[in-house]
C-alpha positions as CSV (number, residue, x, y, z in Angstrom):
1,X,-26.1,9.7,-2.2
2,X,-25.0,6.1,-2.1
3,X,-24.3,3.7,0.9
4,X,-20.4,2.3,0.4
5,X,-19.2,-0.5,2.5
6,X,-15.1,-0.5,1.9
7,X,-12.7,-3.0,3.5
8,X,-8.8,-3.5,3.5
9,X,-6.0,-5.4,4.8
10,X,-4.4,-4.4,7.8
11,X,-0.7,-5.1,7.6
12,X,1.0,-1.6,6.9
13,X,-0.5,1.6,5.7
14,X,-0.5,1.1,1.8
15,X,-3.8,-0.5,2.3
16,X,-5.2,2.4,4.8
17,X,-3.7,4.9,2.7
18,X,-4.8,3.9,-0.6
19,X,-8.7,3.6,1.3
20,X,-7.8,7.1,2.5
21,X,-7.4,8.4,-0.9
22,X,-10.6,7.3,-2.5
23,X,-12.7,7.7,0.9
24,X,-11.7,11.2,0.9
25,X,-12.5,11.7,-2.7
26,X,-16.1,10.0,-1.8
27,X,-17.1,11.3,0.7
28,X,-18.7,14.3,-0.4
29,X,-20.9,12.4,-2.7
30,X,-22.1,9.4,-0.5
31,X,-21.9,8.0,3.0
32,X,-18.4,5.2,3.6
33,X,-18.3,2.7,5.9
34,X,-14.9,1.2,6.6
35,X,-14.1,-1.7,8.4
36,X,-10.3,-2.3,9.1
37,X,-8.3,-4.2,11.0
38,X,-5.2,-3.6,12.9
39,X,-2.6,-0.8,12.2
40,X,-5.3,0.1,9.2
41,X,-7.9,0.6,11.8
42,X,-5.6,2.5,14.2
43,X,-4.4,4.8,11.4
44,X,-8.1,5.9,10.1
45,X,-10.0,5.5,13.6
46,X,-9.0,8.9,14.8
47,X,-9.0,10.6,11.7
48,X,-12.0,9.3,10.3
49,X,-14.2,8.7,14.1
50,X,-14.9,12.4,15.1
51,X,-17.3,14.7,14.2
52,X,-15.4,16.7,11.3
53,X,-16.2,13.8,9.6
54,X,-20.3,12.6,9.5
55,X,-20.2,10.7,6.7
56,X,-17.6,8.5,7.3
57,X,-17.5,5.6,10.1
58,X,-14.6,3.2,10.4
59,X,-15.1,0.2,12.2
60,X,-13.1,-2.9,13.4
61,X,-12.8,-6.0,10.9
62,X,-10.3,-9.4,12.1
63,X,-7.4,-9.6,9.4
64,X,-4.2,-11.2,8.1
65,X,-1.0,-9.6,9.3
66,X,2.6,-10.3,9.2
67,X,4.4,-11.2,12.2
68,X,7.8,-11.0,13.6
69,X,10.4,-12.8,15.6
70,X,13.6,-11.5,17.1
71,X,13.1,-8.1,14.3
72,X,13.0,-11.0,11.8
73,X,9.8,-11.9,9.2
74,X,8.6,-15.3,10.6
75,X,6.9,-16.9,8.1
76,X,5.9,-19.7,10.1
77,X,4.2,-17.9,13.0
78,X,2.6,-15.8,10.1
79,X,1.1,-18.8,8.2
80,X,-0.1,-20.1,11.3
81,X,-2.1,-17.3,12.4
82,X,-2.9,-17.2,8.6
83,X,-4.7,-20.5,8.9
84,X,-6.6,-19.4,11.8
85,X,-7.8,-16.4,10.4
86,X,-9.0,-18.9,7.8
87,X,-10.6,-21.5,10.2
88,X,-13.0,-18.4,11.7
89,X,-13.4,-17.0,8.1
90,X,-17.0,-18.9,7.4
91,X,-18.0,-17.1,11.3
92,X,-16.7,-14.2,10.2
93,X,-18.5,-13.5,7.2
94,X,-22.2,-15.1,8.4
95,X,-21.4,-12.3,11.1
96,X,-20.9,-9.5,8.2
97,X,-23.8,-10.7,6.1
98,X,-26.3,-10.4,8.6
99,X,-24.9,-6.9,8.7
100,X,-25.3,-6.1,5.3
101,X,-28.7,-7.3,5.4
102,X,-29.6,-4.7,8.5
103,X,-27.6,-2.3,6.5
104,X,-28.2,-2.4,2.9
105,X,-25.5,-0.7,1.6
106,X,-25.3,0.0,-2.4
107,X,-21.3,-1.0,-3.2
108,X,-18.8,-2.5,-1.7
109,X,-15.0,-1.9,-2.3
110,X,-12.1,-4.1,-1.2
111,X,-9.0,-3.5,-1.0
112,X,-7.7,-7.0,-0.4
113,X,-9.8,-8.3,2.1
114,X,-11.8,-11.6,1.8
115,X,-15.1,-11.2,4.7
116,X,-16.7,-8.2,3.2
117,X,-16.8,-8.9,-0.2
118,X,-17.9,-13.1,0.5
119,X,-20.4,-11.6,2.4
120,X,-21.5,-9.0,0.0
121,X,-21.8,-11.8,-2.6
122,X,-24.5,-13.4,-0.4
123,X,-26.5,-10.4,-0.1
124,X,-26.3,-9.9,-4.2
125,X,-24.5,-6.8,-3.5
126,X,-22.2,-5.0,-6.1
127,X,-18.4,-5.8,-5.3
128,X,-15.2,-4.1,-6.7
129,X,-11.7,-5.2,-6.1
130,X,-9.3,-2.4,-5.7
131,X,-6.6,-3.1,-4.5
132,X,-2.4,-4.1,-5.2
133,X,-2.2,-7.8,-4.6
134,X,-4.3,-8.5,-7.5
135,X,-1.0,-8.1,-10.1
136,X,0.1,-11.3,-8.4
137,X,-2.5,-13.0,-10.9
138,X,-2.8,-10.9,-13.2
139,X,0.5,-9.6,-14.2
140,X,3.3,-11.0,-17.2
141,X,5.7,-11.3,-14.6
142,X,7.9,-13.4,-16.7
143,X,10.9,-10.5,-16.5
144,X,11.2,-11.7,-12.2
145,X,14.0,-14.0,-11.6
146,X,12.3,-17.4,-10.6
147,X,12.1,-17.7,-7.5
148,X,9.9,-14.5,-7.7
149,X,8.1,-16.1,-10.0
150,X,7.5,-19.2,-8.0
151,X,6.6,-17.1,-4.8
152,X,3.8,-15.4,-7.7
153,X,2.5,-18.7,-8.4
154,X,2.1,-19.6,-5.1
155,X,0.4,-16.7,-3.7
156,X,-1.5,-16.8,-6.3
157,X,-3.7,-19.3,-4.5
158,X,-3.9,-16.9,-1.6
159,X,-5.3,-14.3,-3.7
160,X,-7.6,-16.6,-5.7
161,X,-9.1,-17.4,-2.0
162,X,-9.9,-13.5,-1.6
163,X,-11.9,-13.5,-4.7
164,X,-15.4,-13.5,-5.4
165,X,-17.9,-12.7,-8.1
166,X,-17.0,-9.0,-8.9
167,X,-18.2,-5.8,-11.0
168,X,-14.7,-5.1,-12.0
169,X,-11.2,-6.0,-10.6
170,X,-8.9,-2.7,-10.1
171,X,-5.4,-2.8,-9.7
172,X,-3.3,-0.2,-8.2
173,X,0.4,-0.3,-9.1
174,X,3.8,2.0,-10.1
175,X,4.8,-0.8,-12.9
176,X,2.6,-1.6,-15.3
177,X,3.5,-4.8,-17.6
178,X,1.5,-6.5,-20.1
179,X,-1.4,-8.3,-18.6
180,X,-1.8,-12.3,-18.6
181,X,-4.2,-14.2,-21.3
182,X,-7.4,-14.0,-19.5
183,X,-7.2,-11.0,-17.5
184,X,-8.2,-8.1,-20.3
185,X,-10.6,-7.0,-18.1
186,X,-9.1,-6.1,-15.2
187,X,-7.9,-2.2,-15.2
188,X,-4.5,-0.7,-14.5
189,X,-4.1,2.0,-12.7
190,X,-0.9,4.4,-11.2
191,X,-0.8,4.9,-7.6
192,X,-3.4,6.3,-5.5
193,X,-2.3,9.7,-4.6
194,X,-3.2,11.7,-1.0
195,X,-4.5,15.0,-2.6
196,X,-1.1,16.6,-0.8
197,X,0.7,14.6,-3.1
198,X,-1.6,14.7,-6.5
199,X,-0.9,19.0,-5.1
200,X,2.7,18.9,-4.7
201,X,5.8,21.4,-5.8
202,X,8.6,19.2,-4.9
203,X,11.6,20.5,-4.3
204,X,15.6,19.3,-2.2
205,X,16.5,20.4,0.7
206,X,19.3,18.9,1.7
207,X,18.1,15.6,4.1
208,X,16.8,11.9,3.2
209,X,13.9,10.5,4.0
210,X,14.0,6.7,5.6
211,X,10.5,4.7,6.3
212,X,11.2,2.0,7.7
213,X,9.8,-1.2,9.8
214,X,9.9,-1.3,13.7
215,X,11.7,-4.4,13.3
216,X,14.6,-2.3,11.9
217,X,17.7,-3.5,13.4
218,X,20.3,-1.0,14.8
219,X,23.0,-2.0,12.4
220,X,20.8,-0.6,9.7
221,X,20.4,2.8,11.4
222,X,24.4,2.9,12.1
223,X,24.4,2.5,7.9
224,X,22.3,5.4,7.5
225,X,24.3,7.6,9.5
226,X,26.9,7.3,7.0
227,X,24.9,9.5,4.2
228,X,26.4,12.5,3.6
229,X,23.2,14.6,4.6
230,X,20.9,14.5,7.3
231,X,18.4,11.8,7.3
232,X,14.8,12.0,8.9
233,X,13.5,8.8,9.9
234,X,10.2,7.6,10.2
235,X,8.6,3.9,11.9
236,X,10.1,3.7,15.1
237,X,8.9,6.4,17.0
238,X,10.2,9.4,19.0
239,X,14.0,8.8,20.0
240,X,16.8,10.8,20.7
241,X,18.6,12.6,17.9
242,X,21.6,10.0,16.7
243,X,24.4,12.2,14.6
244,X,22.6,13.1,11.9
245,X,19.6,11.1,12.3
246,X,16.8,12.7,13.8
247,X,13.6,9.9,14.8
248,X,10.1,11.4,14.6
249,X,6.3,10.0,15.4
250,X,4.1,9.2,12.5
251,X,2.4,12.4,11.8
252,X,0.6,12.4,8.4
253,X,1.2,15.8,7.6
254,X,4.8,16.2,8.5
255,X,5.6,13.4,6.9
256,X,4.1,14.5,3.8
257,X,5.9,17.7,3.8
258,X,8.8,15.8,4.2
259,X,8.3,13.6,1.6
260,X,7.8,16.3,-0.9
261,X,10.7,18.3,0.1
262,X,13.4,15.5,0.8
263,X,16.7,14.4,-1.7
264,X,15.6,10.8,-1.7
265,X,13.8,8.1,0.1
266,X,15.1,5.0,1.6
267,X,13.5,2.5,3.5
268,X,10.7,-0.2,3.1
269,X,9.3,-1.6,-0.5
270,X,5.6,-1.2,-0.2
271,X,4.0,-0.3,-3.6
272,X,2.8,2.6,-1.8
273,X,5.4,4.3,-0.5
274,X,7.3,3.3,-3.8
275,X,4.4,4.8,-6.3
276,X,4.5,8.2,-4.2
277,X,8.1,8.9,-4.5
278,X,8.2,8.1,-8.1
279,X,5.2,10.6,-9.0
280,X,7.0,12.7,-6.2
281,X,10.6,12.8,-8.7
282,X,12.1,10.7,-5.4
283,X,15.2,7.9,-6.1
284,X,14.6,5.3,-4.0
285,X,17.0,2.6,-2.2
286,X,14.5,0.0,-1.3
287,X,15.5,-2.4,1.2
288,X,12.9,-5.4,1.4
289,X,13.5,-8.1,4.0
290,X,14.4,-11.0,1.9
291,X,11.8,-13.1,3.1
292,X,9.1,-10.3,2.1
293,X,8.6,-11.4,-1.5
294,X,5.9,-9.0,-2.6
295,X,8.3,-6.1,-1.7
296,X,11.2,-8.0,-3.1
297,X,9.0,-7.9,-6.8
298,X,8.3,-4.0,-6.1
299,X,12.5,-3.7,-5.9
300,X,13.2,-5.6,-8.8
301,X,10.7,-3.3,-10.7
302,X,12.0,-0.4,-9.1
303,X,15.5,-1.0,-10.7
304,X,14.2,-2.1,-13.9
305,X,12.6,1.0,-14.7
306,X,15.8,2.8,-13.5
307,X,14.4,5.2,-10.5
308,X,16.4,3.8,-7.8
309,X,18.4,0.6,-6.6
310,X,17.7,-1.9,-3.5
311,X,19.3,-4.7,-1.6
312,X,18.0,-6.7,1.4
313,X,18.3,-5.5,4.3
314,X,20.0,-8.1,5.6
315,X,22.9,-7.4,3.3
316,X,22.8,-3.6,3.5
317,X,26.0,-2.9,3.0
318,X,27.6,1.0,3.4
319,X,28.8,0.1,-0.5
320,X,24.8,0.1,-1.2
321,X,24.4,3.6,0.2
322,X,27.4,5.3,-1.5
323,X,26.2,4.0,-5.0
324,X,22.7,5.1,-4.5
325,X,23.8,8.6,-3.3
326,X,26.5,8.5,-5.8
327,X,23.8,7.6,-8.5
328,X,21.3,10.4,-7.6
329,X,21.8,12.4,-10.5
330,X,20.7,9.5,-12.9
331,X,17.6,8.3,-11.4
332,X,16.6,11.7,-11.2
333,X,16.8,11.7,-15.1
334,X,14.7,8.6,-15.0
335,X,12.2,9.9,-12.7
336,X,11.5,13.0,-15.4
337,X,9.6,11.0,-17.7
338,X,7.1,9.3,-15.0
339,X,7.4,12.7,-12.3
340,X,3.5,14.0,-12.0
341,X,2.4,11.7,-14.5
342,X,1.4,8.4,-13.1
343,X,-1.7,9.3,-10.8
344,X,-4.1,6.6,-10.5
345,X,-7.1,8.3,-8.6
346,X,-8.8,9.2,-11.4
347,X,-9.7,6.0,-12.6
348,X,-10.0,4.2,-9.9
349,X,-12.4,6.7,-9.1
350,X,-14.3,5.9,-12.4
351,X,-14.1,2.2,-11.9
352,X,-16.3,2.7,-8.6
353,X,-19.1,5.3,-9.6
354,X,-19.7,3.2,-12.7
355,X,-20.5,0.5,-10.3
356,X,-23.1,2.6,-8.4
357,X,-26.8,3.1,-8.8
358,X,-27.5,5.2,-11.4
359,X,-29.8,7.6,-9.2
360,X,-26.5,8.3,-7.0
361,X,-23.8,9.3,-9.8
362,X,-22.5,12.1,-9.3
């Protein structure tokens, strides 16, 4: 049994749920450790903090996050807080190594998340990237219109400050394009799948499924009350039932059920959400906030392989939703030839045990 130390970002759930997916793969071999901050912390906390659960502690790390203004994307206050996230990062990661050196743990995973793995490095301990963020780099993303590309290039230099000296960069994506001169080592994998989902008989049953962002705006919810089937809407909590939307809490199981048995999804662009629906047979109408680049690149791929459409949310248009449900039929027929096939557990999965002491394989 091996000792894993596994960080992640904080801003949504992809992160949380892509550590949730290889933690609870893990966890019967070796003892986890994972430190997350924000809505990842509050997401595994309760699952992972109680006694069903010995092996596996999850503790608080400080993080990047995205931050809003008037239901808006505000780059500026986000950089800000960006840069002083950065400013404590040295404190941050003299804090963790001294950690790691009470600790001793035999790997450590990150999932996009600079402190653990910096201080890992100091402490000569195995490090291996898994994570989405990583394409930015390492991706031919020449097929993006340019100002895609440009946002690329210049997160790019964010990513590059996440990295350190690693055992193998990981990267966990539904599109898959040609990698860049000088990345042949880094390994391409599908999505990582909750075992409800790797399990699943999908089926329609009549209703939509919408995930969307707190910061939704009400204009977008009078949109979706114009589909022509009932919609089940998750993100902004409990509300009263709206025609024929109904509003439910974040409940991991309900929503999976849901996912499995819905006509299609609509809502937010994370590679997560996206890579679940297409291994799920889902269409998709992605509606990125236009100032969210990474999920804008997720739409355009989303349309160019043909299993769904998007616009930005600010231009959500009721024209956008009639041509999506009108085009069902035809992203279905896309969707047969990637449906159940694009699980990216298993090697992941490989990737870290070949990184682990040879006395704890499993």
């Amino acid at each position: 049994m091996a000792k894993i130390f596994y960080s992640m970002s904080g801003e949504g759930r992809g992160h949380a749920a892509r550590v949730r997916t290889m933690t609870e793969h893990l966890r019967h071999e070796h003892e986890l450790v994972l430190f997350a901050p924000y809505e990842a912390y509050d997401f595994l906390a309760p699952i992972y903090n109680t006694p069903e659960y010995p092996g596996v502690e999850v503790r608080k790390l400080p993080g990047l996050k995205f931050y809003y203004t008037q239901r808006r994307l505000d780059l500026s206050k986000s950089i800000y807080h960006g840069f002083k996230f950065l400013g404590q990062l040295k404190k941050n990661i003299r804090e963790t190594t001294e950690i790691l050196k009470n600790e001793k743990p035999d790997l450590i995973v990150s999932d996009f998340e600079p402190i653990l793995p910096k201080a890992g490095r100091k402490c000569d301990i195995p490090v291996v990237s898994l994570n989405h963020q990583d394409f930015l780099l390492a991706y031919d993303l020449s097929s993006l219109p340019s100002n895609l590309q440009w946002y690329a290039w210049a997160m790019g230099f964010v990513v590059k400050a996440h990295h350190v000296e690693k055992q193998a960069t990981v990267v966990s994506s539904f599109f898959t394009p040609k990698l860049r001169p000088g990345y042949n080592d880094v390994v391409q994998v599908g999505p990582l799948l909750r075992p409800d989902v790797c399990e699943a008989q999908p089926s329609e049953e009549g209703f939509i499924l919408s995930y969307v962002r707190k910061a939704t705006t009400d204009d977008t919810l009078d949109l979706l009350k114009a589909c022509d089937r009932p919609v089940k809407v998750y993100g902004l909590g409990k509300r009263p039932d709206d025609g024929l939307l109904t509003f439910h809490e974040i409940d991991e199981q309900r929503f999976t059920e849901d996912f499995i048995h819905c006509d299609a999804l609509i809502g937010a662009a994370g590679n997560q959400s996206l890579g679940e629906a297409i291994y799920l047979g889902k269409p998709v109408l992605a509606l990125p906030e236009s100032s969210h680049h990474e999920q804008m690149i997720n739409s355009h791929y989303l349309k160019e392989m043909g299993v769904g459409s998007w616009t930005a949310i600010e231009s959500f248009a009721k024209s956008n939703l009639i041509s999506f449900l009108d085009g069902l039929s035809k992203f279905r027929e896309k969707l047969a030839q990637y449906q159940g096939q694009t699980n990216g557990n298993p090697p992941a999965l490989a990737a870290i045990r070949k990184h682990l002491p040879s006395t704890t394989l499993v």
